[in-house]
C-alpha positions as CSV (number, residue, x, y, z in Angstrom):
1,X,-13.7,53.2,53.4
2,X,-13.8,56.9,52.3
3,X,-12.0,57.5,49.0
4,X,-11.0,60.9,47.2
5,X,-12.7,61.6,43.7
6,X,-9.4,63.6,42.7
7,X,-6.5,61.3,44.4
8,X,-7.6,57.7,44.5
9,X,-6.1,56.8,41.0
10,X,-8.2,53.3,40.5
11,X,-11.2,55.6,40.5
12,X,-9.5,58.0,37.9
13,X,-8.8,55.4,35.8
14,X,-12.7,54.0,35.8
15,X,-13.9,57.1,35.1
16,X,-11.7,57.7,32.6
17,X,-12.6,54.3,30.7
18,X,-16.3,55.5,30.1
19,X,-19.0,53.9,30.7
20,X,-22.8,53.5,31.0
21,X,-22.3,53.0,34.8
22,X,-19.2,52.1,37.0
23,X,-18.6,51.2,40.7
24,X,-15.0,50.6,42.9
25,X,-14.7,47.9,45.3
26,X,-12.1,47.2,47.9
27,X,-10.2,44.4,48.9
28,X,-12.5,43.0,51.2
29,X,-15.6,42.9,47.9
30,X,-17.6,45.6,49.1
31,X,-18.3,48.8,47.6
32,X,-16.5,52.3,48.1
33,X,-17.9,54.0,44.9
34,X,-20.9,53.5,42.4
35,X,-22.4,56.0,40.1
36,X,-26.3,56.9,39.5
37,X,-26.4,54.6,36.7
38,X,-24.8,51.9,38.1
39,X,-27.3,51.7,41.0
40,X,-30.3,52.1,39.0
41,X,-29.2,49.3,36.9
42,X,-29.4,47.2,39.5
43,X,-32.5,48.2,40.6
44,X,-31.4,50.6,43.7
45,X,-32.2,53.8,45.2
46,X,-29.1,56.3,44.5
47,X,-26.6,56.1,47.8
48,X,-27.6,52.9,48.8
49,X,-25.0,51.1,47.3
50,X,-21.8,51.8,49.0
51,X,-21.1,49.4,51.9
52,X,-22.7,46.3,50.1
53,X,-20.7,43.4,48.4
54,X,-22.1,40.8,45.4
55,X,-23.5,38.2,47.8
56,X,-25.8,40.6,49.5
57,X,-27.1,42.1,45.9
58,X,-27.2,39.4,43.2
59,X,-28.5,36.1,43.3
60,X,-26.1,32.9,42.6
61,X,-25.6,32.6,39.3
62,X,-24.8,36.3,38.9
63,X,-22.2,36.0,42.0
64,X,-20.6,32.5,40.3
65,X,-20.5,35.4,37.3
66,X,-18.4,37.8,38.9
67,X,-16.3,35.8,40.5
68,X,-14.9,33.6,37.4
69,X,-15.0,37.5,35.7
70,X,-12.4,37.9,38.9
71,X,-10.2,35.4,38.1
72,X,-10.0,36.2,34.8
73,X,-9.3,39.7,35.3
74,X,-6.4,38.6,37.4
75,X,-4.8,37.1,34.9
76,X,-5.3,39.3,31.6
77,X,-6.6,42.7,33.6
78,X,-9.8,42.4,32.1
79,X,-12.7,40.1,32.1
80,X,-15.9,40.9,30.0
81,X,-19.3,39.6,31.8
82,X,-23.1,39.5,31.7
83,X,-26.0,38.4,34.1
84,X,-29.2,39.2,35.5
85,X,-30.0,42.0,37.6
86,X,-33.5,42.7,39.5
87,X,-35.3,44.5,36.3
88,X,-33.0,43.4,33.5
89,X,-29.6,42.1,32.4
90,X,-26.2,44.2,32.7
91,X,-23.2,43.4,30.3
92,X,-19.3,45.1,30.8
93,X,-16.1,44.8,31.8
94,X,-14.6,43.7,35.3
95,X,-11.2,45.2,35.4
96,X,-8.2,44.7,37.6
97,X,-7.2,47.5,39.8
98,X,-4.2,46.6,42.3
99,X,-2.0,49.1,42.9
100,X,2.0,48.7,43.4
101,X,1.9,47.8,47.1
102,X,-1.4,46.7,47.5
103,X,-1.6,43.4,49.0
104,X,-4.7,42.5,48.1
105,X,-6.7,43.1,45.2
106,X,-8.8,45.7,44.5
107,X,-11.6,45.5,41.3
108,X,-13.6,48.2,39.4
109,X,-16.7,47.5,37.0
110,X,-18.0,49.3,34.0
111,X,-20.6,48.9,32.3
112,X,-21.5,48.6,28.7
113,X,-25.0,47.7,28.1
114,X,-27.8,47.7,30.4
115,X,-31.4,46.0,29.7
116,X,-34.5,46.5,31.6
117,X,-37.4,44.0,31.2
118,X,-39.8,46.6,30.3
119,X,-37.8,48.0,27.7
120,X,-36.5,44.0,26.4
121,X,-38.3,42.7,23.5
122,X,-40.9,40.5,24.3
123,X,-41.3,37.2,22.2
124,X,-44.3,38.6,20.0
125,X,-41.9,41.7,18.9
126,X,-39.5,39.0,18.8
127,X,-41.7,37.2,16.1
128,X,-42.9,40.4,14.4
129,X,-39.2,41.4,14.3
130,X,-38.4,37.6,12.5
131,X,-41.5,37.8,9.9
132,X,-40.6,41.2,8.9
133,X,-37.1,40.0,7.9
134,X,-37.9,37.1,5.8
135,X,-41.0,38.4,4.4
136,X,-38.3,42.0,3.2
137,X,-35.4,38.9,3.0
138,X,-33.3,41.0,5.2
139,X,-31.0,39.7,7.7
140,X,-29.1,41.6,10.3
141,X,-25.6,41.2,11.9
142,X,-23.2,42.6,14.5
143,X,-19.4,42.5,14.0
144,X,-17.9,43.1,17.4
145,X,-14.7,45.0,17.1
146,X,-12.9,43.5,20.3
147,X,-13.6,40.3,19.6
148,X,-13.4,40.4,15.7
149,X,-16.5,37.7,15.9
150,X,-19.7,38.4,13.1
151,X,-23.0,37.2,15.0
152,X,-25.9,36.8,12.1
153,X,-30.1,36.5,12.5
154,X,-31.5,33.6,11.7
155,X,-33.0,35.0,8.6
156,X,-28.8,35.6,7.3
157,X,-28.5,32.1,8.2
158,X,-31.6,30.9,5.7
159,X,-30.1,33.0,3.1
160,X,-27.1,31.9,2.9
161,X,-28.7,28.5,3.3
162,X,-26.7,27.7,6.2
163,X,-27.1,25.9,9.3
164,X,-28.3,28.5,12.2
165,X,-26.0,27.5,15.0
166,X,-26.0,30.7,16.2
167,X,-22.3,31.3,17.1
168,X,-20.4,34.1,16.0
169,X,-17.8,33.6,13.9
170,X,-14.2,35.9,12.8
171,X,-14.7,37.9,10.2
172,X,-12.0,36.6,7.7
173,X,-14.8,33.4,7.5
174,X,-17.7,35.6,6.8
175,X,-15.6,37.3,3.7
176,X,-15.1,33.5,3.0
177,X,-18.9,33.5,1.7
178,X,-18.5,36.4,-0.8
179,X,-17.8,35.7,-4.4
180,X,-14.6,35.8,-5.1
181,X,-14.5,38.9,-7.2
182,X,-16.6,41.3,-4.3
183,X,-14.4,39.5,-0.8
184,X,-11.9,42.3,-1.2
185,X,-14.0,44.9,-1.4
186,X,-16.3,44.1,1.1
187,X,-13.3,43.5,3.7
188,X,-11.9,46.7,2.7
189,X,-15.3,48.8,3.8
190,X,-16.0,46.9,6.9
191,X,-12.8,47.8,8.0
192,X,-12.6,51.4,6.9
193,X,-16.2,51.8,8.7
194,X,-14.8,50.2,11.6
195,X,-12.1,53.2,11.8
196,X,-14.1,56.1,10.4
197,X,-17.1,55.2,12.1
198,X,-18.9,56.6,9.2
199,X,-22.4,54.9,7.9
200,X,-21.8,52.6,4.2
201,X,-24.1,51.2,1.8
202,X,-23.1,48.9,-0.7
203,X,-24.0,45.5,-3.2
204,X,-22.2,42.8,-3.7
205,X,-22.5,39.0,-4.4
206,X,-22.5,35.3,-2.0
207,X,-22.3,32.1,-2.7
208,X,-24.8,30.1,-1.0
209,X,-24.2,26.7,0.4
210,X,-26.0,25.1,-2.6
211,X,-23.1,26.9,-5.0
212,X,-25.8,29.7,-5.9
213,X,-24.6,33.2,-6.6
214,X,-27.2,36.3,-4.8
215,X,-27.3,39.5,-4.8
216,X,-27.3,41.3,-1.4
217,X,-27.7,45.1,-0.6
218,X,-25.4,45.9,2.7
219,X,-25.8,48.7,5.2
220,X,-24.9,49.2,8.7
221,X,-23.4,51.7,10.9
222,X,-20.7,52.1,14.0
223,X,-21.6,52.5,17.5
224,X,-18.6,53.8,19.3
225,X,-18.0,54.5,23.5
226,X,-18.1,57.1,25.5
227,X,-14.5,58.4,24.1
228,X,-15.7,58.0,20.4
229,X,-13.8,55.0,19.8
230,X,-15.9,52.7,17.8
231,X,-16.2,49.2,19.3
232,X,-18.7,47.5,17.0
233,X,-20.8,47.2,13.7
234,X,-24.0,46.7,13.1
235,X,-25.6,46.3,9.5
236,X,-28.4,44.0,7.4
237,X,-28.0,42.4,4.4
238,X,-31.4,42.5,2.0
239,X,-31.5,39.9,-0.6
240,X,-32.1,41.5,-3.7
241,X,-31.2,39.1,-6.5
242,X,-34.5,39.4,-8.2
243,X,-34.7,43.4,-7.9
244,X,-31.5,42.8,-9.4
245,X,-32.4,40.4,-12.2
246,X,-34.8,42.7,-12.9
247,X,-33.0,45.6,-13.5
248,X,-30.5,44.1,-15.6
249,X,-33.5,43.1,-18.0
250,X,-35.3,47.0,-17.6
251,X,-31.2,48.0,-18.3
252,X,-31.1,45.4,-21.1
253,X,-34.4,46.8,-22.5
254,X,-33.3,50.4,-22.6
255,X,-30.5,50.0,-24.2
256,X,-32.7,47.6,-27.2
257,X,-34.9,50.8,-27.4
258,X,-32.1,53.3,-27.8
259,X,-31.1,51.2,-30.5
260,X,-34.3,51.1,-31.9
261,X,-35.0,54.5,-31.5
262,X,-31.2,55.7,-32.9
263,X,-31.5,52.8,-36.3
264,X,-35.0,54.3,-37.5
265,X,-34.9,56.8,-40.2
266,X,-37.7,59.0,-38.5
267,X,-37.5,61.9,-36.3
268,X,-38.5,61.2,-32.4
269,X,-39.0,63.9,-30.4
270,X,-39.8,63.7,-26.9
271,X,-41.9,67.1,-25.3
272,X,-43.3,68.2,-22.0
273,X,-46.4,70.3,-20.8
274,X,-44.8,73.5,-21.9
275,X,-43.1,71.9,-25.7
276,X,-39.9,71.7,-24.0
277,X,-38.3,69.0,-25.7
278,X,-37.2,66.7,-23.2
279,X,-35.4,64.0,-26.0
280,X,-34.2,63.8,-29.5
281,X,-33.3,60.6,-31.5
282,X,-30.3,61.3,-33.8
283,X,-32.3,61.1,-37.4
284,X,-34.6,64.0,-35.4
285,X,-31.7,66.0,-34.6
286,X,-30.0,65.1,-38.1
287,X,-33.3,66.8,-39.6
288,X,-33.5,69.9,-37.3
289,X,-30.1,70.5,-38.0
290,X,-28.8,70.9,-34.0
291,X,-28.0,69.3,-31.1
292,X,-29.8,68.2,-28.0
293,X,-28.1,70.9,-26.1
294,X,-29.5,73.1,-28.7
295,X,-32.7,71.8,-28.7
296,X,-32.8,72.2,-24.5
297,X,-33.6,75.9,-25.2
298,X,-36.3,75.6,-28.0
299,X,-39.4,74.7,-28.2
300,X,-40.2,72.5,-30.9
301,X,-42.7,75.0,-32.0
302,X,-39.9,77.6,-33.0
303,X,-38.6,74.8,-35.6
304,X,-41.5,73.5,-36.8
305,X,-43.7,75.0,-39.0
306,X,-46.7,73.7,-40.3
307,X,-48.5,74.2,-43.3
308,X,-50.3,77.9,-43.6
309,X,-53.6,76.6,-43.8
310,X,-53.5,75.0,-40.6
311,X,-55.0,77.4,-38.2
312,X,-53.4,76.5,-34.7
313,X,-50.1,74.7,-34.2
314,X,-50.5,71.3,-33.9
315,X,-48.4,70.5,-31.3
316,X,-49.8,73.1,-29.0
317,X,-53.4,71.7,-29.9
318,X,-52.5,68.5,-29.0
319,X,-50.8,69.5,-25.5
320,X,-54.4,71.5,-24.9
321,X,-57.0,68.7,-25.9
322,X,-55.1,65.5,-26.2
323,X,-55.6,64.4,-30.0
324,X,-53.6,62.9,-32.3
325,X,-53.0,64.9,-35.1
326,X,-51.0,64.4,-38.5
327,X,-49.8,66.2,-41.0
328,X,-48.2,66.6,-43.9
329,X,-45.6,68.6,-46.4
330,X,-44.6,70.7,-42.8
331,X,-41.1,72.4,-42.5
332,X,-38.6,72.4,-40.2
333,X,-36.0,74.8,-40.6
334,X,-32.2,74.0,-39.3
335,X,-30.2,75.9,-37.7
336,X,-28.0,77.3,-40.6
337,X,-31.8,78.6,-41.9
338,X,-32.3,75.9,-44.3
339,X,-35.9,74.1,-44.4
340,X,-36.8,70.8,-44.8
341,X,-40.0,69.4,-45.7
342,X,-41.1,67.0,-43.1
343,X,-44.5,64.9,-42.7
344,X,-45.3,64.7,-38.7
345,X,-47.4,63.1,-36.1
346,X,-48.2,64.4,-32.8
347,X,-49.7,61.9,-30.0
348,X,-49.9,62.7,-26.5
349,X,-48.8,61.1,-23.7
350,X,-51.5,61.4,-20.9
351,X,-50.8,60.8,-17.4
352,X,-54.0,60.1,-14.8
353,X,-55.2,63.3,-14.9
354,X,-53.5,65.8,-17.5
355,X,-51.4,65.6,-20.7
356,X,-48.1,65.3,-19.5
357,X,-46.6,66.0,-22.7
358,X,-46.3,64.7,-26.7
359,X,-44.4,62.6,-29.3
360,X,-43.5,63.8,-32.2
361,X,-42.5,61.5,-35.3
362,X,-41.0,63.2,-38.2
363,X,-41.1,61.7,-41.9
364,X,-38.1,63.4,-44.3
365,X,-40.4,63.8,-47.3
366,X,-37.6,63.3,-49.6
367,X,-37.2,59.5,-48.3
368,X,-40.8,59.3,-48.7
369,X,-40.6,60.7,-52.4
370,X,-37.5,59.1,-52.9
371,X,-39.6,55.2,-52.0
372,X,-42.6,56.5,-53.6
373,X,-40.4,57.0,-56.7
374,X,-38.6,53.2,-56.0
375,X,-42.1,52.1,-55.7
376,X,-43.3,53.3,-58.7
377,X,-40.5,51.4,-60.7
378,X,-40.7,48.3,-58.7
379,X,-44.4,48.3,-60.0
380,X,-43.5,48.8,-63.6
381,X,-40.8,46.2,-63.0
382,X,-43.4,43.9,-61.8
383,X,-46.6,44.5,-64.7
384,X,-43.4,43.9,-67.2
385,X,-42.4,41.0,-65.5
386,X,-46.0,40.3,-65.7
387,X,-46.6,40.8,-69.1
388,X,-44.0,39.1,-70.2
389,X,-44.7,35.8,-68.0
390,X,-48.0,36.1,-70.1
391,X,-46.5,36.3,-73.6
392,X,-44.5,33.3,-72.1
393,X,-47.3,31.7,-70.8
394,X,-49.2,31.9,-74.3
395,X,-45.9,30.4,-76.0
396,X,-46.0,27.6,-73.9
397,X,-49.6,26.7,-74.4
398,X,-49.1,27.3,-77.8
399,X,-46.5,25.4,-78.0
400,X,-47.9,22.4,-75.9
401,X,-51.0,22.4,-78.3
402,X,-49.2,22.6,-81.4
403,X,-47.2,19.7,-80.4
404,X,-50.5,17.5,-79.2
405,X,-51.6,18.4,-82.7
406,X,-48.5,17.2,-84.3
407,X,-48.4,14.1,-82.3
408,X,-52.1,13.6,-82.8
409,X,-52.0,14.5,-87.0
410,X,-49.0,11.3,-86.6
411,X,-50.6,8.7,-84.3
412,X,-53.9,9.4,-86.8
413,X,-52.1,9.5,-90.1
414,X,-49.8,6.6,-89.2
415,X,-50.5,4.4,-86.4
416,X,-54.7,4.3,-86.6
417,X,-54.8,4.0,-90.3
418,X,-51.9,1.5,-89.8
419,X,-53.8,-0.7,-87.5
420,X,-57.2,-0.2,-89.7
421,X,-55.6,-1.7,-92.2
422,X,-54.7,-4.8,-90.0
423,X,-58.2,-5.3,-88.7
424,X,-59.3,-5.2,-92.1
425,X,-56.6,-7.6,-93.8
426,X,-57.2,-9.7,-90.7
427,X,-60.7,-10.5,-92.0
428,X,-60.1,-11.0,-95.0
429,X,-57.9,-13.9,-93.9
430,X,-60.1,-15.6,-91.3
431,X,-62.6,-15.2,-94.2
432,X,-60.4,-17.4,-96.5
433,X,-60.3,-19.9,-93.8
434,X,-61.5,-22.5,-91.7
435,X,-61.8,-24.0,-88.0
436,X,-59.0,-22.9,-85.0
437,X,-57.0,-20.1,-87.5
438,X,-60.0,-18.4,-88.9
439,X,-60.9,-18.0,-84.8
440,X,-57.6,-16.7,-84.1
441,X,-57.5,-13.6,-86.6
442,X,-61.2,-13.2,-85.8
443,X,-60.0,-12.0,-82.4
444,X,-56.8,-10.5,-83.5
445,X,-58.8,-8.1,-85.6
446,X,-61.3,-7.5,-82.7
447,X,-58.3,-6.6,-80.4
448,X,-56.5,-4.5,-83.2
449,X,-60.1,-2.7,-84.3
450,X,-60.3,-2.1,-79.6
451,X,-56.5,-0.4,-80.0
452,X,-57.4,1.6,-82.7
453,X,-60.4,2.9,-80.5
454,X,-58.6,3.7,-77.3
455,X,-56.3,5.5,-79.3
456,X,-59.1,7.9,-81.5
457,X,-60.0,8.2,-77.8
458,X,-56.6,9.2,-77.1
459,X,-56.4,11.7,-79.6
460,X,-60.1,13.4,-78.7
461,X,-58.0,13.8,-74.9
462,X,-55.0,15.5,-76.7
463,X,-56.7,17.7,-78.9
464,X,-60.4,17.7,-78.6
465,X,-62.4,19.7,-81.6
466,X,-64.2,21.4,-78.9
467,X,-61.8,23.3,-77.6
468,X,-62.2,25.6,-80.4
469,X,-65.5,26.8,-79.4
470,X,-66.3,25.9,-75.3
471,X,-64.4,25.0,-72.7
472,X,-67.7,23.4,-71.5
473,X,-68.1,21.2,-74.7
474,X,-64.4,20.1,-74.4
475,X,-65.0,18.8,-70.8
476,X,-67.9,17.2,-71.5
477,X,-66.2,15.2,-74.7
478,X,-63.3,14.4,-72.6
479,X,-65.3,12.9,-69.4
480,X,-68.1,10.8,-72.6
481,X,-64.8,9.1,-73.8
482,X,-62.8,8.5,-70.3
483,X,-63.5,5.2,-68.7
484,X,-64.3,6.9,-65.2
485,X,-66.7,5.0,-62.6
486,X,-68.3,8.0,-61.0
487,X,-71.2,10.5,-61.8
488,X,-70.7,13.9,-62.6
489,X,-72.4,17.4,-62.7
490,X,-71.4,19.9,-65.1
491,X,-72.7,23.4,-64.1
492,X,-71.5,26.1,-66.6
493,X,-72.5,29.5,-66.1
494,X,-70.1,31.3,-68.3
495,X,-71.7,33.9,-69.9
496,X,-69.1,34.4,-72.8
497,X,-66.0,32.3,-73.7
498,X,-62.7,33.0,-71.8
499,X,-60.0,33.3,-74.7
500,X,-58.4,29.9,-76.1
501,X,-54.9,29.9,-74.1
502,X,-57.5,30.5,-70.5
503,X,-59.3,27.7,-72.3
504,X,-56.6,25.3,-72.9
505,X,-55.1,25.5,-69.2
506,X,-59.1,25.2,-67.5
507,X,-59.3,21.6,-69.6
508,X,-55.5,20.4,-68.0
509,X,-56.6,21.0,-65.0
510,X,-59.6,19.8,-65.6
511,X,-58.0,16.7,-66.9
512,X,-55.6,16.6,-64.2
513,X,-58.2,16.7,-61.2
514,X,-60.2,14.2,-62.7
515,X,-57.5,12.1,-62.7
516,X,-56.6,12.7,-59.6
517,X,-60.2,11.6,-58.5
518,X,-60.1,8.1,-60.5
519,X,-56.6,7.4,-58.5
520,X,-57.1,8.6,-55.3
521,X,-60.4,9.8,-54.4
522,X,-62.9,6.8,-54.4
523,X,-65.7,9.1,-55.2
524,X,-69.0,8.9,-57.0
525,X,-69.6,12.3,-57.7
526,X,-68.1,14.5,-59.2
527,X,-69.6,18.2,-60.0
528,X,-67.6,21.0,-61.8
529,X,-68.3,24.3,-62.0
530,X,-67.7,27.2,-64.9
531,X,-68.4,31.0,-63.6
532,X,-67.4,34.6,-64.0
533,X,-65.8,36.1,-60.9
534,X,-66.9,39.8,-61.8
535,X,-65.3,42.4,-60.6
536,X,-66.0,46.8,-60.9
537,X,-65.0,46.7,-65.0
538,X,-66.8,43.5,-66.0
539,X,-66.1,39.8,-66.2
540,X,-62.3,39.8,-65.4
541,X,-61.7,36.5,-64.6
542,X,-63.1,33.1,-64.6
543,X,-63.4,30.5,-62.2
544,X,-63.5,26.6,-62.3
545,X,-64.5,24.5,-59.5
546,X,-64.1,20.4,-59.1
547,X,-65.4,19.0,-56.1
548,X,-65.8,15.4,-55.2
549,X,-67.4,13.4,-52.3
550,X,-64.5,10.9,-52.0
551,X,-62.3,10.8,-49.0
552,X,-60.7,13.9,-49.2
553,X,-56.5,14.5,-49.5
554,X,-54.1,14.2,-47.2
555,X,-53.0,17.5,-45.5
556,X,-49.2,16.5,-45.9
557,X,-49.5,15.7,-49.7
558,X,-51.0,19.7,-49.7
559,X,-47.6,21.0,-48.1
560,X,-44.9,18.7,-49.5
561,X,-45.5,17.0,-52.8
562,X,-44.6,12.7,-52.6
563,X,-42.9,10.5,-55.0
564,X,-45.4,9.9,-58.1
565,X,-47.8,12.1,-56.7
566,X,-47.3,15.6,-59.1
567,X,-51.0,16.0,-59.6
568,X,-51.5,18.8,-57.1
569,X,-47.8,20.9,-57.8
570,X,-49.0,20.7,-61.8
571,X,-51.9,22.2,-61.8
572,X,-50.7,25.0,-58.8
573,X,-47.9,25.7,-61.6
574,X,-50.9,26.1,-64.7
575,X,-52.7,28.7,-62.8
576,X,-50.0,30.7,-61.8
577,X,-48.0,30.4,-64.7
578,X,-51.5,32.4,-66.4
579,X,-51.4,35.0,-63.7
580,X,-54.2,33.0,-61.5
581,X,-53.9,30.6,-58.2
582,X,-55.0,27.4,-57.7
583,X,-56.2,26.2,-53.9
584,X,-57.1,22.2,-52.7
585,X,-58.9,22.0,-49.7
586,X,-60.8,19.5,-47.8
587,X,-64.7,20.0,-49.1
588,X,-67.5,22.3,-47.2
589,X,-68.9,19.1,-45.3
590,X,-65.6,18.1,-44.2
591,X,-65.6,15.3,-46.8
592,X,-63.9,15.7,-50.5
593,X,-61.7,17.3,-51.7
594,X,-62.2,20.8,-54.1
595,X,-59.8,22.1,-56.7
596,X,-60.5,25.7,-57.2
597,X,-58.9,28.2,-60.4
598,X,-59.1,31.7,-60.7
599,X,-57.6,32.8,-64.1
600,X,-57.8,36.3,-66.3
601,X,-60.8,36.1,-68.1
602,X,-58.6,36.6,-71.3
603,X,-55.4,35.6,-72.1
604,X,-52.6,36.6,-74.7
605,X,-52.7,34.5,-77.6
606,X,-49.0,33.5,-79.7
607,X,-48.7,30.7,-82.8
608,X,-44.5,29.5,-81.7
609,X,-42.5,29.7,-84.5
């Protein structure tokens, strides 16, 4: 059947659908029109179509195809298909063209997409395609607009950690698995893409099926028809949680340096290649006396002046051969013409072949004075304090001796002479007597006359006579009357006598360790050590040293002192109560223990009142 190109108004209306290839058949299925495209989609010569029905052209499955494509088309007036050709697949639209008075049907066909098998991607691109996307974490996705369905990748599917089915679905249940707060955006420009057909990019959030919350970048674009009329959209969706995670921690860390930068008193400036300055902390723009717009058409070198007897200007220097260079009493002048004495520091910043520029670090000198000065009295404040914890120290031991002499001059004037006189009366009774009761006061006065001992022993420990003269002749009295049950080593290399108050608080500790190692230690040597610890001006302090061989201390009794056990905190408190320290350690061979003091060589001497 001939037809007319510019009367037959079925063909008008195919042609005026647009397509990528279209064809007219009659009543009788055979066809009266096809265009160039249309035959070389399915694999024809140009001309050779007209004449030839379905059955003669496509095998079965494509007929069974078209002919359900038929029936619906009948019905709605469209029917959308796809099936093999010979080279490739065809997809479009079977549409229903009976005319008022026809009495049969008549059909035309468009076409939307047309794949040939050498141009098809083959399962290896396939795979490449499928690695790419999860290795980048990027799935892709297709919103058709006539259908309103979303089709995702399998890659979108492991994502979202859902189950890859691989049916599209309406996109009201795709906004479904956005976080709440990004659904309305994201629906809003989807759909304004779909009408503008203008490319987007955008971020927003899903939930997962596992209730976790990612971070997806979204891009796409619209295809439209022949007539511009955009009939889907294509995009991918990258998973970028961890990009993101990390630039909210770069973002959080800028902003912790600006604030570090803006709450330090110094000056930093920022400079390029040319002493542009390229940043400006507020204490540095504070000092030059401008602002950062100001600054933008300075160099730093037009404010900063340094001193006259430096030959080339230091930043300059620095930008040419990359030293750091610092320097002091420099001035910057302000912009009302002021100056302001400043100490700097230039250090460059090099990139991987050239200086790409300098730091600058500006010092107000009158903070600097203004600490110095603050310094200075602090110091003051402290040798007072100092001196005066002396003069308190020398109070205390004078006081502490003067009441050992006290209670010594009593227990010896009173209580020894006192029990003397028993022993001796005690005697003279079992003298007078016979049998059981001269035995009995025999040993009363033997146990009286072994009191009175312990205590002249007692009072040697309080207030030997030694003292007087040698700190070394004091510790060797006070060990020759203590009932210890180890050895001992006295080593004393003092070459003069520290005063009597440095004197007085070497025996306590003495005293005190020595005790210590009778208690605790289960030694059976002991050696102690006297010796100058000389510094540039002469013998300025002296140091005792008591080390046993027992079984050392107990590093927990070192940090925390335990009920009854005040040994260690007392003599600590001696030393630095006399402007010295006192250390207990384990000894040099891992076993022992060894009390070390360090004390000024002399001390302030005071009689209490």
């Amino acid at each position: 059947m001939a037809i007319s190109t510019t009367t037959d108004p079925g063909l008008l209306a195919l042609l005026d659908y647009g397509t990528a290839g279209a064809a007219l058949l009659d009543a009788d299925g055979r066809y009266v029109f096809a265009t160039r495209d249309y035959e070389e989609a399915h694999g024809l010569a140009p001309g050779t179509m007209v004449g030839t029905t379905d059955a003669e052209l496509l095998d079965d499955d494509a007929v069974a195809a078209r002919a359900e494509a038929s029936r619906v088309a009948l019905e709605a007036g469209r029917a959308r298909f796809e099936h093999s050709v010979r080279g490739g697949v065809v997809c479009g639209d079977l549409l229903d063209l009976t005319a008022e008075g026809d009495a049969r049907p008549r059909f035309g066909i468009v076409l939307r997409a047309v794949e040939h098998d050498d141009l098809r991607p083959t399962d290896e691109i396939r795979k490449r395609l499928h690695d790419a996307e999860r290795r980048g974490r990027i799935g892709s996705w297709v919103w058709d607009l006539r259908s309103d369905l979303v089709s995702w990748s399998d890659e979108l599917f492991r994502i979202h950690g859902r189950e890859q089915d691989g049916e599209p679905v309406p996109l009201e249940e795709v906004l479904g698995h956005q976080h709440p707060g990004d659904r309305e955006m994201v629906g809003e420009l989807l759909r304004a893409a779909a009408v503008t057909a203008d490319p987007f990019a955008f971020e927003h959030r899903v939930i997962t099926v596992d209730e976790r919350l990612r971070w997806m970048h979204c891009q796409g674009t619209t295809e439209v028809d022949a007539q511009g009329r955009p009939v889907r959209v294509r995009g991918t969706d990258q998973d970028i949680t961890e990009r993101r995670v990390v630039r909210e921690q770069l973002a959080r860390l800028h902003r912790r340096s600006q604030l570090i930068l803006e709450s330090i008193s110094e000056g930093i400036v920022g400079l390029d290649r040319s002493a542009r300055v390229t940043f400006a902390n507020n204490a540095a723009l504070r000092m030059i006396g401008a602002t950062l717009t100001d600054l933008e058409d300075l160099s730093l070198e037009d404010v900063l002046r340094p001193p006259r007897t430096t030959p080339d200007h230091p930043i300059r220097a620095t930008l040419e051969d990359g030293r750091e260079r610092h320097l002091e009493r420099a001035l910057v002048r302000g912009r009302g013409g002021e100056l302001l004495g400043v100490d700097f520091t230039v250090t460059p910043l090099r990139g991987r072949r050239r200086i790409e520029g300098a730091v600058v670090v500006l010092r107000d000198r009158s903070l600097r004075e203004g600490y110095e000065r603050q310094i200075a009295l602090t110091m003051s404040a402290l040798a007072e304090a100092d001196a005066h914890r002396g003069e308190l120290l020398a109070s205390l031991v004078a006081a502490q001796e003067l009441e050992r002499r006290r209670i010594a001059g009593e227990i010896h004037d009173d209580a020894v002479q006192a029990m003397s006189a028993v022993a001796l009366r005690a005697e003279q009774l079992a003298g007078s007597l016979d049998g059981t009761g001269a035995q009995r006061l025999t040993r009363l006065s033997d146990d009286v006359r072994d009191a009175t001992a312990r205590l002249r022993q007692l009072l040697i420990q309080l207030q030997p006579p030694e003292l007087e003269t040698a700190i070394g002749a004091a510790i060797e009295a006070y060990i020759s009357t203590a009932d210890f049950d180890f050895n001992y080593i006295l080593n004393d290399d003092l070459r003069e006598q520290p005063s009597h108050a440095a004197r007085v608080v070497l025996y306590r500790v003495v005293q005190e360790a020595l005790r210590n190692v009778a208690k605790h230690a289960r030694a059976t040597t002991v050696q102690i050590t006297l010796e100058h610890h000389d510094n540039a001006d002469g013998p300025g302090r002296v140091r005792l040293t008591v080390a046993d061989d027992g079984i050392g201390v107990d590093a927990e009794l070192l940090r925390t002192p335990q009920p009854g056990h005040y040994g260690i905190d007392t003599m600590r408190y001696r030393a630095e109560l006399a402007g010295g320290h006192c250390t207990v350690g384990a000894g040099g061979t891992g076993s022992g223990t060894v009390v070390t003091v360090e004390l000024p060589h002399h001390l302030e001497e005071e009689t209490p009142r």
